[in-house]
PDB file as gemmi writes it, atoms N, CA and C in Angstrom:
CRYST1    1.000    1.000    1.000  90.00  90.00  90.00 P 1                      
ATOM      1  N   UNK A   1       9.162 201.032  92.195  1.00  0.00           N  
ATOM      2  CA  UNK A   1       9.285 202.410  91.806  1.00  0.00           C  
ATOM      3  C   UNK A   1       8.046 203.151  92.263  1.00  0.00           C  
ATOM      4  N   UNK A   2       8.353 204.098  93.105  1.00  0.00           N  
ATOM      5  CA  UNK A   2       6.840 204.868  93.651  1.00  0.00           C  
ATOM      6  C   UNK A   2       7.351 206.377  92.615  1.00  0.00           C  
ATOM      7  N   UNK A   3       6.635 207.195  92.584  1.00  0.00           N  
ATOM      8  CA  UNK A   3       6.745 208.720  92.059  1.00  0.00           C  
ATOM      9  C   UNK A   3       5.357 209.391  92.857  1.00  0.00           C  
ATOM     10  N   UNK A   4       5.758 210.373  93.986  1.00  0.00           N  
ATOM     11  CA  UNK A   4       4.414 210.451  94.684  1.00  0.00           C  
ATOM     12  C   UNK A   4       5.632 211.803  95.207  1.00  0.00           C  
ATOM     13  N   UNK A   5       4.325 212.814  95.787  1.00  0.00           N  
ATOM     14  CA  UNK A   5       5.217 213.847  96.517  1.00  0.00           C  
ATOM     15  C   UNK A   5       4.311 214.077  97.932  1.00  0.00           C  
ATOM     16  N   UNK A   6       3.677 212.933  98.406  1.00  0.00           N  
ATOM     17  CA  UNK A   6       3.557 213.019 100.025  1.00  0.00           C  
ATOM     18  C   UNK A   6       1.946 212.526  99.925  1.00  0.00           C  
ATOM     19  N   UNK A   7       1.143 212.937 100.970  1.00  0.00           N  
ATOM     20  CA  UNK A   7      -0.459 212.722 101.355  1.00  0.00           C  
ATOM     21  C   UNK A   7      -1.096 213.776 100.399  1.00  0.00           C  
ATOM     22  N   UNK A   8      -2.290 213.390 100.195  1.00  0.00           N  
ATOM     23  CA  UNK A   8      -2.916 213.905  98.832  1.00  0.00           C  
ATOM     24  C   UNK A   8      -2.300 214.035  97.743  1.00  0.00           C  
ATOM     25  N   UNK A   9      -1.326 213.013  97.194  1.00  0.00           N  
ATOM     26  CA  UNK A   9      -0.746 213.596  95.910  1.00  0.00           C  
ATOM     27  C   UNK A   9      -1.227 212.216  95.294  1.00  0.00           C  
ATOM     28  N   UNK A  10      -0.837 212.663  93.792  1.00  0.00           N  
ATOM     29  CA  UNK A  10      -0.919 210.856  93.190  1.00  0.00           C  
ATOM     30  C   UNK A  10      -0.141 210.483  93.348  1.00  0.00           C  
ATOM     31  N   UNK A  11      -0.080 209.086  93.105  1.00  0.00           N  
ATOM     32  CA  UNK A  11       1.380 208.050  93.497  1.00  0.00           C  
ATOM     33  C   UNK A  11       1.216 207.033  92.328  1.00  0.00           C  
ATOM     34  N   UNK A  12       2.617 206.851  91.601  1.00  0.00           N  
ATOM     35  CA  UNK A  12       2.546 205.915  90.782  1.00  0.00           C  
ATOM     36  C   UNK A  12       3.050 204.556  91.278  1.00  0.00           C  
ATOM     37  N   UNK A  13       3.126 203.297  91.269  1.00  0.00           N  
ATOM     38  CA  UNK A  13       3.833 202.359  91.594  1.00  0.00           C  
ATOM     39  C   UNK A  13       4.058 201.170  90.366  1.00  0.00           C  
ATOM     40  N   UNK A  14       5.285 200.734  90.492  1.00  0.00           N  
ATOM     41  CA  UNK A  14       5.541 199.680  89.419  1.00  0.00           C  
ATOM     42  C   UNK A  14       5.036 197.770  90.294  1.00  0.00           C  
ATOM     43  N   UNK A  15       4.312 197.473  89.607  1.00  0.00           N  
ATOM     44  CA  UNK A  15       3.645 196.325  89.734  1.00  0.00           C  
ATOM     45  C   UNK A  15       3.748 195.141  88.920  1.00  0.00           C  
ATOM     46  N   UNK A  16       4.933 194.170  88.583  1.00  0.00           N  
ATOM     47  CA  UNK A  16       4.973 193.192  87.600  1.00  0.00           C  
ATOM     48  C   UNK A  16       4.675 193.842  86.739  1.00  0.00           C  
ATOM     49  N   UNK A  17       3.741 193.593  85.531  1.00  0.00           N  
ATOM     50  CA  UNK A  17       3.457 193.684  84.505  1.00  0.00           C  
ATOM     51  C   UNK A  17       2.598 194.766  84.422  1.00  0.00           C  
ATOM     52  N   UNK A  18       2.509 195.818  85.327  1.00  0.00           N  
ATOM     53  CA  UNK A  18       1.578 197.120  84.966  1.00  0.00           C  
ATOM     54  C   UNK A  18       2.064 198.196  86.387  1.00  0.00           C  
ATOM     55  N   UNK A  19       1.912 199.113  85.745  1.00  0.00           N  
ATOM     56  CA  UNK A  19       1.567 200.203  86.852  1.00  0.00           C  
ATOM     57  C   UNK A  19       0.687 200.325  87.961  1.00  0.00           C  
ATOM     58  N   UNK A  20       0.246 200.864  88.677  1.00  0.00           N  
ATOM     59  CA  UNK A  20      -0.356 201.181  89.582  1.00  0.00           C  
ATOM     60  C   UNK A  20      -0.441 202.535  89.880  1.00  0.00           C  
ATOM     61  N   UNK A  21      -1.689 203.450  89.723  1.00  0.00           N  
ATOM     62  CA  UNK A  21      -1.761 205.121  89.753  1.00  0.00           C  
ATOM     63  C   UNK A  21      -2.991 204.977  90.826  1.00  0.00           C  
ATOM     64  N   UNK A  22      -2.197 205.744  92.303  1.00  0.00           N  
ATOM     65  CA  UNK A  22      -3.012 205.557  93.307  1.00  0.00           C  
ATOM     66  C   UNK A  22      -3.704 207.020  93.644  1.00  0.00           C  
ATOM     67  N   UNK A  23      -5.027 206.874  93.441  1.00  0.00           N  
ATOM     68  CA  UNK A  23      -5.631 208.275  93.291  1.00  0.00           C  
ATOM     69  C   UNK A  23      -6.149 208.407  95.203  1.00  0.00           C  
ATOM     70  N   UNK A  24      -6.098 209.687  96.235  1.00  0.00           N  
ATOM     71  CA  UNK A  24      -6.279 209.445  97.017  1.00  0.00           C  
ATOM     72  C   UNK A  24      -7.646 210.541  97.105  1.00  0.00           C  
ATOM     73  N   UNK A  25      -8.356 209.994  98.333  1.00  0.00           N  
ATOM     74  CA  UNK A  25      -9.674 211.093  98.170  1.00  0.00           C  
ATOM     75  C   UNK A  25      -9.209 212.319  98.145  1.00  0.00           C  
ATOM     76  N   UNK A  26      -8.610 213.092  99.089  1.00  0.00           N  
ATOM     77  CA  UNK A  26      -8.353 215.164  98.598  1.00  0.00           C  
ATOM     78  C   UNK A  26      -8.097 215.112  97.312  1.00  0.00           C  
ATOM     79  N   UNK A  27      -8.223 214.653  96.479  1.00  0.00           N  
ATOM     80  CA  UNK A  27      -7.899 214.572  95.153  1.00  0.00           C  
ATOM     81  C   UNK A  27      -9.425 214.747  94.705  1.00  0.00           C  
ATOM     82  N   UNK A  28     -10.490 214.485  95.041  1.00  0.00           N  
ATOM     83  CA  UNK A  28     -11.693 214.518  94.693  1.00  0.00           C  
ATOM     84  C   UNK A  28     -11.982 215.520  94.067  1.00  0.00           C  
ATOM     85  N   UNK A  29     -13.058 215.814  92.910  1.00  0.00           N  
ATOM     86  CA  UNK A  29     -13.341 217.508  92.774  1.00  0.00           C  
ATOM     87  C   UNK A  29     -11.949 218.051  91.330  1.00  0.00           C  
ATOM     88  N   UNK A  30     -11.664 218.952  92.130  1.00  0.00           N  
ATOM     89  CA  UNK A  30     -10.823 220.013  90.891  1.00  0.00           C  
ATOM     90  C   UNK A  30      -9.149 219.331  91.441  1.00  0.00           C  
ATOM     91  N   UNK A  31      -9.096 218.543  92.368  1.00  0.00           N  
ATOM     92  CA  UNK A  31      -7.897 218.086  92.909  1.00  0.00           C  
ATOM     93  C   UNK A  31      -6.696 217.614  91.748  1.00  0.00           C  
ATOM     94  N   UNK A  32      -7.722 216.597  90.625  1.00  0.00           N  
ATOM     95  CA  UNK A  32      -6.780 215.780  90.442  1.00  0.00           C  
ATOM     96  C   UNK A  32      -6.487 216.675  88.759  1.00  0.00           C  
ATOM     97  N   UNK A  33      -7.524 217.337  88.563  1.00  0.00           N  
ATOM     98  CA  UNK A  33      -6.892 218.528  87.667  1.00  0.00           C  
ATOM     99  C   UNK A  33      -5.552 219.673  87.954  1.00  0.00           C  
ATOM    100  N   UNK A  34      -5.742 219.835  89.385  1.00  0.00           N  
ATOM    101  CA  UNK A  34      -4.739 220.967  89.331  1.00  0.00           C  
ATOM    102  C   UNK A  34      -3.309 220.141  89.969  1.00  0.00           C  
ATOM    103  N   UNK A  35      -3.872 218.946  90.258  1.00  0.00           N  
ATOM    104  CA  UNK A  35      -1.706 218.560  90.080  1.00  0.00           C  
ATOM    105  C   UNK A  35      -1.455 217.507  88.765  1.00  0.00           C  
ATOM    106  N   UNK A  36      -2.121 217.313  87.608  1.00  0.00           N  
ATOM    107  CA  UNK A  36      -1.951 216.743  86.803  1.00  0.00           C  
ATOM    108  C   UNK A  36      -0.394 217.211  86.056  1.00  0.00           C  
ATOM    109  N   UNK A  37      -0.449 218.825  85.478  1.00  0.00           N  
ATOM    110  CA  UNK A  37       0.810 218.661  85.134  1.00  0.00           C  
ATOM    111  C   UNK A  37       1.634 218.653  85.839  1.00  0.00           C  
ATOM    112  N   UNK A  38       2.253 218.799  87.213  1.00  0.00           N  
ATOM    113  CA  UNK A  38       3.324 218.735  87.473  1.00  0.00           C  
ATOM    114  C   UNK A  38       3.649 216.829  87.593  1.00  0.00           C  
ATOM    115  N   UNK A  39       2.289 216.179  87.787  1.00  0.00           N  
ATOM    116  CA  UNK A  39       2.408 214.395  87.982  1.00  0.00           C  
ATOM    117  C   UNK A  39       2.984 214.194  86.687  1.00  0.00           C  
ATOM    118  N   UNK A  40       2.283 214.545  85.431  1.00  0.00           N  
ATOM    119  CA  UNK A  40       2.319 213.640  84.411  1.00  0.00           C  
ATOM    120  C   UNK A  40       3.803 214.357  83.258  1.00  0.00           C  
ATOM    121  N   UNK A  41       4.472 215.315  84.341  1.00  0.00           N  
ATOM    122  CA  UNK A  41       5.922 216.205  83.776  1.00  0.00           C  
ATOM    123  C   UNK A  41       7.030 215.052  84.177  1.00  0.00           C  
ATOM    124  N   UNK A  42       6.762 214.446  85.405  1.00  0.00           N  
ATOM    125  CA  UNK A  42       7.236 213.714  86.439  1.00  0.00           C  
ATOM    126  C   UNK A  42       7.166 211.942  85.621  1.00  0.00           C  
ATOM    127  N   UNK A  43       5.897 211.716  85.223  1.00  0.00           N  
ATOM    128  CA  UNK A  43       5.739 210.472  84.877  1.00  0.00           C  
ATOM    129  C   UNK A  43       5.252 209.913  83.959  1.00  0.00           C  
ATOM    130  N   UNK A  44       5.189 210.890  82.661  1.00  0.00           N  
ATOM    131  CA  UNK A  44       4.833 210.265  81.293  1.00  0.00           C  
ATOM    132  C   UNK A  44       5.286 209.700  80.842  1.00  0.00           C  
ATOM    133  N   UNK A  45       6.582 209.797  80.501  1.00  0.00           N  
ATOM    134  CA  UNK A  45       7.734 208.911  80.091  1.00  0.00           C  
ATOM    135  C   UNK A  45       7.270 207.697  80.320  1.00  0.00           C  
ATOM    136  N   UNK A  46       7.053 206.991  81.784  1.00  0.00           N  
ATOM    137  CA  UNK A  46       6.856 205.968  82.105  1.00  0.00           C  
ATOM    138  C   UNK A  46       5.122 205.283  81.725  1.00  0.00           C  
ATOM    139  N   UNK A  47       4.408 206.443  82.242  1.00  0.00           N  
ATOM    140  CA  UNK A  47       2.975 206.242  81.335  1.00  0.00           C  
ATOM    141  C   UNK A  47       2.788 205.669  80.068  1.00  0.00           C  
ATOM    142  N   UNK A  48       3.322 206.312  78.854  1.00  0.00           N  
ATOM    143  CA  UNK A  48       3.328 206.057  78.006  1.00  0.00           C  
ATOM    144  C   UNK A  48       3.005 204.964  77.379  1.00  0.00           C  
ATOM    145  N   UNK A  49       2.039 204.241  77.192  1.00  0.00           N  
ATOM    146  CA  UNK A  49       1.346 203.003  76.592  1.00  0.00           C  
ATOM    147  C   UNK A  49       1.121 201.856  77.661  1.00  0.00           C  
ATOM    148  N   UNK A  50       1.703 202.423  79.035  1.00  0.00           N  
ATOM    149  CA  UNK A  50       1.450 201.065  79.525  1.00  0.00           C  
ATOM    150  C   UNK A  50       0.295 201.451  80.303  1.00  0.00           C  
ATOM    151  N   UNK A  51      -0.001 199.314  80.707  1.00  0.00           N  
ATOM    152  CA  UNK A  51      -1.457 198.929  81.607  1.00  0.00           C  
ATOM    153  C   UNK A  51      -1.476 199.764  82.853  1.00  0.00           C  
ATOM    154  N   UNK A  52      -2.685 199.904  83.200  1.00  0.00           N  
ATOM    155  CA  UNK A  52      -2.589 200.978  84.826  1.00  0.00           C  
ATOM    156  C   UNK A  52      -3.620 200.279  85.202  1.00  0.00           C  
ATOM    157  N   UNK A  53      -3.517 200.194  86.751  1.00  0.00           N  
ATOM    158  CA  UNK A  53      -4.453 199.649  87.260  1.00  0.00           C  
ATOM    159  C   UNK A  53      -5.001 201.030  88.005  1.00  0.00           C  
ATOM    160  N   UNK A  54      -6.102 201.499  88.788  1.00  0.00           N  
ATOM    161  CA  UNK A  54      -6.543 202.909  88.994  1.00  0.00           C  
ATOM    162  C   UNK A  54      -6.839 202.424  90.132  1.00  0.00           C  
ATOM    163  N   UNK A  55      -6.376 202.638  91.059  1.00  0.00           N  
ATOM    164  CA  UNK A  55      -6.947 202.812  92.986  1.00  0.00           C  
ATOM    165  C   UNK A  55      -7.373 203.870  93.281  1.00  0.00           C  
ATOM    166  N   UNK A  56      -8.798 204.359  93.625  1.00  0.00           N  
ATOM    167  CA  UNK A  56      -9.370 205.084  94.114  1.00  0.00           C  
ATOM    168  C   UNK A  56      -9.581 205.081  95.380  1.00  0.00           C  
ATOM    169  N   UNK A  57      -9.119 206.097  96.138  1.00  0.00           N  
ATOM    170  CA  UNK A  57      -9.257 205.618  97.497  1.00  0.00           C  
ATOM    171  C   UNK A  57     -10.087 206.457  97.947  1.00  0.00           C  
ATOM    172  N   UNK A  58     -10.985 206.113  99.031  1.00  0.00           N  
ATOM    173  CA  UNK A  58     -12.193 206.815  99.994  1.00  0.00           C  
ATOM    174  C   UNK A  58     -13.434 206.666  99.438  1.00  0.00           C  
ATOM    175  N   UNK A  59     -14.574 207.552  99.674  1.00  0.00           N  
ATOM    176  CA  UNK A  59     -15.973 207.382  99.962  1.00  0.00           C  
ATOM    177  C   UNK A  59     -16.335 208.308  98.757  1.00  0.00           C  
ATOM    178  N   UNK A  60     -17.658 208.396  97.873  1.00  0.00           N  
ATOM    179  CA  UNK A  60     -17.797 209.650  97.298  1.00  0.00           C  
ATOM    180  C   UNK A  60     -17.823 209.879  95.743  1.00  0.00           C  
ATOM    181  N   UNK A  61     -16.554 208.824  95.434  1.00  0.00           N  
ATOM    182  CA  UNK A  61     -16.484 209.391  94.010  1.00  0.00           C  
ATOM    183  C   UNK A  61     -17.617 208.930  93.269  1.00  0.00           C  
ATOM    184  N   UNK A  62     -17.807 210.600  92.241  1.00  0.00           N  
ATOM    185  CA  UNK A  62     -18.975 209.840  91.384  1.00  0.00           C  
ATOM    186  C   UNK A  62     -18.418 210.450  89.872  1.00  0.00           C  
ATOM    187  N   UNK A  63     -19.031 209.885  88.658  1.00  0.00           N  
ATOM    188  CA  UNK A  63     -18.463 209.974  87.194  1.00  0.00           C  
ATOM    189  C   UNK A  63     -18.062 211.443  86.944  1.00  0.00           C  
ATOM    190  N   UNK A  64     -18.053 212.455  87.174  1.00  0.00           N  
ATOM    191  CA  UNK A  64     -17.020 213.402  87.002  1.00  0.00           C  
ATOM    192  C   UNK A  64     -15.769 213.307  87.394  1.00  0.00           C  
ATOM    193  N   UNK A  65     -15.795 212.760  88.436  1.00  0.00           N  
ATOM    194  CA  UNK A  65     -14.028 212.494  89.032  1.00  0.00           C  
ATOM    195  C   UNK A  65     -13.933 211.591  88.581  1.00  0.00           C  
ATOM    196  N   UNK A  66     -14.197 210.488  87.907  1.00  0.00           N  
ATOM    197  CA  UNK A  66     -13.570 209.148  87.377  1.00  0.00           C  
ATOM    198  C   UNK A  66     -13.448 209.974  86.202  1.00  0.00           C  
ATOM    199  N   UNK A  67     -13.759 210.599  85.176  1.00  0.00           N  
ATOM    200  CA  UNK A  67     -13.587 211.016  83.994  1.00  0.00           C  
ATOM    201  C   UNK A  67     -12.726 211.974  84.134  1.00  0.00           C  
ATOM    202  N   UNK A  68     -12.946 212.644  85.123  1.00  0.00           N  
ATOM    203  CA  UNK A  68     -11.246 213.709  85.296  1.00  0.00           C  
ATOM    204  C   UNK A  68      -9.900 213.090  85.591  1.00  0.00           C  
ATOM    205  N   UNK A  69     -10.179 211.866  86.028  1.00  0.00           N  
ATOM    206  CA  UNK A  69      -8.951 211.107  85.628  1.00  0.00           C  
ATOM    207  C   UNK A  69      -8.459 210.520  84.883  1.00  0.00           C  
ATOM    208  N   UNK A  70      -9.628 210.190  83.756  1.00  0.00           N  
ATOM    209  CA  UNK A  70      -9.217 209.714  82.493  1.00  0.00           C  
ATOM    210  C   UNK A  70      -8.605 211.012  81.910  1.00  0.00           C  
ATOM    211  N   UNK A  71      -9.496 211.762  82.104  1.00  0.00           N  
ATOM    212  CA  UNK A  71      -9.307 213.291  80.656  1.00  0.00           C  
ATOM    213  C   UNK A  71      -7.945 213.946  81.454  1.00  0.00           C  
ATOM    214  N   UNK A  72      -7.458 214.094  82.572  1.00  0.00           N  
ATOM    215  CA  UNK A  72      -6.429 214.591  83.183  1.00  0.00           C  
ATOM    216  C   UNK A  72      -4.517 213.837  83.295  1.00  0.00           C  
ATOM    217  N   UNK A  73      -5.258 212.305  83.487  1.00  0.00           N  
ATOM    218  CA  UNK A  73      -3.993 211.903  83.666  1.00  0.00           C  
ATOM    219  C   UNK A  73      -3.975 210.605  82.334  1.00  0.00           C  
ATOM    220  N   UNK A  74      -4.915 209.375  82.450  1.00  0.00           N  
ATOM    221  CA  UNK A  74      -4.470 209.082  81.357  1.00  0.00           C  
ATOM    222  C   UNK A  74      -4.375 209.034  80.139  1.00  0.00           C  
ATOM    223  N   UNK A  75      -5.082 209.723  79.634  1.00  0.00           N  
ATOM    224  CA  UNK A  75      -5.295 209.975  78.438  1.00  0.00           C  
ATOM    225  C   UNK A  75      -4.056 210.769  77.772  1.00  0.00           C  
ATOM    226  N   UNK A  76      -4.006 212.166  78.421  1.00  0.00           N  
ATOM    227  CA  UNK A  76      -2.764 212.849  77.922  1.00  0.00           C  
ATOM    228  C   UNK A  76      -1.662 212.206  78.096  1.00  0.00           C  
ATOM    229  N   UNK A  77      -1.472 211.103  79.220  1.00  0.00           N  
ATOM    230  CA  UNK A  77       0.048 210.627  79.628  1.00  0.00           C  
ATOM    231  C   UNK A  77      -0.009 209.212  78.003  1.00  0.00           C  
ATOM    232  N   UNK A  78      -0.999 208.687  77.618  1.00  0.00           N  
ATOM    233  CA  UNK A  78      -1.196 208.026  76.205  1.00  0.00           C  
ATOM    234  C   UNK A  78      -0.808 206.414  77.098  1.00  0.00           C  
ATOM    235  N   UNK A  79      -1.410 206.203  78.665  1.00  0.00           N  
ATOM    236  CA  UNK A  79      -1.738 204.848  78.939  1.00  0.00           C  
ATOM    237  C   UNK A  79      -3.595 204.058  79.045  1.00  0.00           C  
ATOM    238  N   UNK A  80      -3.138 203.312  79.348  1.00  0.00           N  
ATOM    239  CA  UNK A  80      -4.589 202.729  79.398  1.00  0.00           C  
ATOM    240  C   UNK A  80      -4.925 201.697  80.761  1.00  0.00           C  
ATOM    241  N   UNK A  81      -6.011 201.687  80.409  1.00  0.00           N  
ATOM    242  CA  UNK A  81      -6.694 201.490  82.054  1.00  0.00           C  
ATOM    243  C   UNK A  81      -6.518 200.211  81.864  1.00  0.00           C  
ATOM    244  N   UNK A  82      -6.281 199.234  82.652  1.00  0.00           N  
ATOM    245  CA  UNK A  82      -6.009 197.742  83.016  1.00  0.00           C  
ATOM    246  C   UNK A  82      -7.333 197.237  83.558  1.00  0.00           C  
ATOM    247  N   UNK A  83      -7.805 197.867  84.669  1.00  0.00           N  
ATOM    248  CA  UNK A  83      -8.753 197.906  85.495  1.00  0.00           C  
ATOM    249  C   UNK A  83      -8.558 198.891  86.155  1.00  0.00           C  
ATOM    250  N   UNK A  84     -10.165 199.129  87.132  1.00  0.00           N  
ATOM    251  CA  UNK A  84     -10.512 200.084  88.254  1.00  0.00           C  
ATOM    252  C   UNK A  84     -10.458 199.532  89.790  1.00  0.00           C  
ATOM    253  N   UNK A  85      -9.592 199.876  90.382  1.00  0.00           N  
ATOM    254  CA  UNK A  85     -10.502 199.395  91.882  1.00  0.00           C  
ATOM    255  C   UNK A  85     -10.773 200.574  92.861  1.00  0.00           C  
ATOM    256  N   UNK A  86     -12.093 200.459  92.743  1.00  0.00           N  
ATOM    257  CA  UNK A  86     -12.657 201.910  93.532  1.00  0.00           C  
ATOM    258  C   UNK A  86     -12.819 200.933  95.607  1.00  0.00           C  
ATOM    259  N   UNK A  87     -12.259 201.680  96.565  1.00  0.00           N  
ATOM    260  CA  UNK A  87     -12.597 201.228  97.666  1.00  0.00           C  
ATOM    261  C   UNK A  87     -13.780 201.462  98.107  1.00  0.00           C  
ATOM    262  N   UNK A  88     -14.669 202.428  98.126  1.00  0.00           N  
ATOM    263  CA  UNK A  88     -16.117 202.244  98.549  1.00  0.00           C  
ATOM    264  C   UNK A  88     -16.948 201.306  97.437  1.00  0.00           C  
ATOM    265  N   UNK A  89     -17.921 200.736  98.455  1.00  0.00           N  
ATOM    266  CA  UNK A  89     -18.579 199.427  97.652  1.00  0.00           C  
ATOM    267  C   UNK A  89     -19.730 200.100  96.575  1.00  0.00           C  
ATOM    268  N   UNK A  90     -20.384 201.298  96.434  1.00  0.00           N  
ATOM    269  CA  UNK A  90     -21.588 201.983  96.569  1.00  0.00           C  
ATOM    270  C   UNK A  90     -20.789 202.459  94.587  1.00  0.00           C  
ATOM    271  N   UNK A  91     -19.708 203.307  94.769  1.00  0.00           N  
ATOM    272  CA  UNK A  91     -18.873 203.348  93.871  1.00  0.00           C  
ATOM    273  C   UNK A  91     -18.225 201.817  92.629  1.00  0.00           C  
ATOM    274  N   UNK A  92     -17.857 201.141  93.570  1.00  0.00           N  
ATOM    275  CA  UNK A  92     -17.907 199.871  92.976  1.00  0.00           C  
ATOM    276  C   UNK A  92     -19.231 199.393  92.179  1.00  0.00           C  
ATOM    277  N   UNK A  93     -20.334 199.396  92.382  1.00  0.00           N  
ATOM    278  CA  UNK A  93     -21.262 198.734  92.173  1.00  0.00           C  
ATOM    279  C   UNK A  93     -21.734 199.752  90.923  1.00  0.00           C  
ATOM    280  N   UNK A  94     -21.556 201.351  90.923  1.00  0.00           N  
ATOM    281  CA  UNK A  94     -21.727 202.217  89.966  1.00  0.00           C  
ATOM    282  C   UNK A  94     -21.545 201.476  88.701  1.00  0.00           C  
ATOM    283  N   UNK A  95     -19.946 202.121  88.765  1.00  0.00           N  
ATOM    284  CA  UNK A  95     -18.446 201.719  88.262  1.00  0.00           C  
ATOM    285  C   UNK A  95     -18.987 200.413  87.179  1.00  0.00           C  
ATOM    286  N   UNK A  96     -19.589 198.979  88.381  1.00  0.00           N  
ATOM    287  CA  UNK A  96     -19.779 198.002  87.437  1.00  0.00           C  
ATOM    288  C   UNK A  96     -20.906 197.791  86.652  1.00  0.00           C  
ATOM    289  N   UNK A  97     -22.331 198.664  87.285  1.00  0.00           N  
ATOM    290  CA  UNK A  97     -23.125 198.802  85.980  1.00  0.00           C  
ATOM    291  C   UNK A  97     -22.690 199.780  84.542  1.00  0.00           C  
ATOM    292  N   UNK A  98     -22.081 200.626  84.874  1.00  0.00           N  
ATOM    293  CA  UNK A  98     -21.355 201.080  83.745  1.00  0.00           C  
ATOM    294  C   UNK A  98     -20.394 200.416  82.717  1.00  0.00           C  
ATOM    295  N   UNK A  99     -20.335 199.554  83.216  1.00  0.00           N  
ATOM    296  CA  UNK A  99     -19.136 198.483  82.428  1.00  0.00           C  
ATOM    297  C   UNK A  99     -17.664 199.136  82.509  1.00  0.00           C  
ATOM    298  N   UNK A 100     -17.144 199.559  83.659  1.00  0.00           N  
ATOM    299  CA  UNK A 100     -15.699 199.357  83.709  1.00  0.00           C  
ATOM    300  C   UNK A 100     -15.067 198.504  84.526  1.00  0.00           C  
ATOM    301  N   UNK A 101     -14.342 197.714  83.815  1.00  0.00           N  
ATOM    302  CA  UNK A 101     -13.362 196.550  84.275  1.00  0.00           C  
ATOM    303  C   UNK A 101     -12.886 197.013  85.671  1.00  0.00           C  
ATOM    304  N   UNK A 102     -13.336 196.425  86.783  1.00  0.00           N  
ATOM    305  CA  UNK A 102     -12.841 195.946  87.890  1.00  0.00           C  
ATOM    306  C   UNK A 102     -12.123 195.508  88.417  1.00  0.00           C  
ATOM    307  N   UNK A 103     -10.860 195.692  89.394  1.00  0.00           N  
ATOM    308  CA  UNK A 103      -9.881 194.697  90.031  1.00  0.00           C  
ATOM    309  C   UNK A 103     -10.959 193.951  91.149  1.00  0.00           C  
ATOM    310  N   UNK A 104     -11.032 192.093  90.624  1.00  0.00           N  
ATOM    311  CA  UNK A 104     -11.768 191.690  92.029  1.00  0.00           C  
ATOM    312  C   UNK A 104     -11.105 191.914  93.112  1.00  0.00           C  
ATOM    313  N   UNK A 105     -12.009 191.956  94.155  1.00  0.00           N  
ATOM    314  CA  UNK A 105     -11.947 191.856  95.403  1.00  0.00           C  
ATOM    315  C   UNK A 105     -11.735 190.747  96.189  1.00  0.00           C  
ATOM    316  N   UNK A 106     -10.953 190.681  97.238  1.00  0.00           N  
ATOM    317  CA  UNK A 106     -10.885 189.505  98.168  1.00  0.00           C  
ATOM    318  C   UNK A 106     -12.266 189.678  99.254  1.00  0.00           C  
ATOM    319  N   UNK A 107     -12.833 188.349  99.125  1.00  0.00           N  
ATOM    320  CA  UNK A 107     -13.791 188.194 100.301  1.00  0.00           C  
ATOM    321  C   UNK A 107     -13.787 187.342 100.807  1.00  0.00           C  
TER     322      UNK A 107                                                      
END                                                                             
């Protein structure tokens, strides 16, 4: 099950036992605020209490945009974070002195 409306949008995906909410970089900034309601009109229903895993994709993000995705999408949609996997390493390494749960990496 994807729910996505093209390049730069969010994309949800169904994954065994959890979701998958694929955040893409143009989303960075005020991005992932101003398509939240029409995403989470689209996909709360399904949100709704379940595990999410969070893919961040690109270079850049720093704790305002990780928290605008908590305060924007999951929080109001009433799921919870499974883990994070941020693709830049610089972000990753943030991310894990902060203590948020990580999807490992293949190396």
């Amino acid at each position: 099950m994807t729910a996505s409306s093209g390049k730069d949008k969010l994309e949800l995906r169904g994954e065994g036992g959890h979701l998958r909410l694929i955040v893409p970089l143009g989303l960075k900034g005020k991005g992932i605020r101003a398509q939240a309601g029409d995403f989470l009109e689209k996909t709360a229903v399904i949100l709704k209490g379940a595990p999410v895993v969070v893919d961040i994709e690109g270079e850049g993000w720093n704790r305002k945009d990780i928290l605008s995705i908590l305060e924007n999408i999951v929080l109001p949609a009433g799921a919870s974070v499974l883990l994070w996997s941020p693709e830049e390493d610089d972000v990753r390494s943030w991310m894990k002195r902060e203590g948020f749960a990580l999807l490992p990496t293949a190396e």
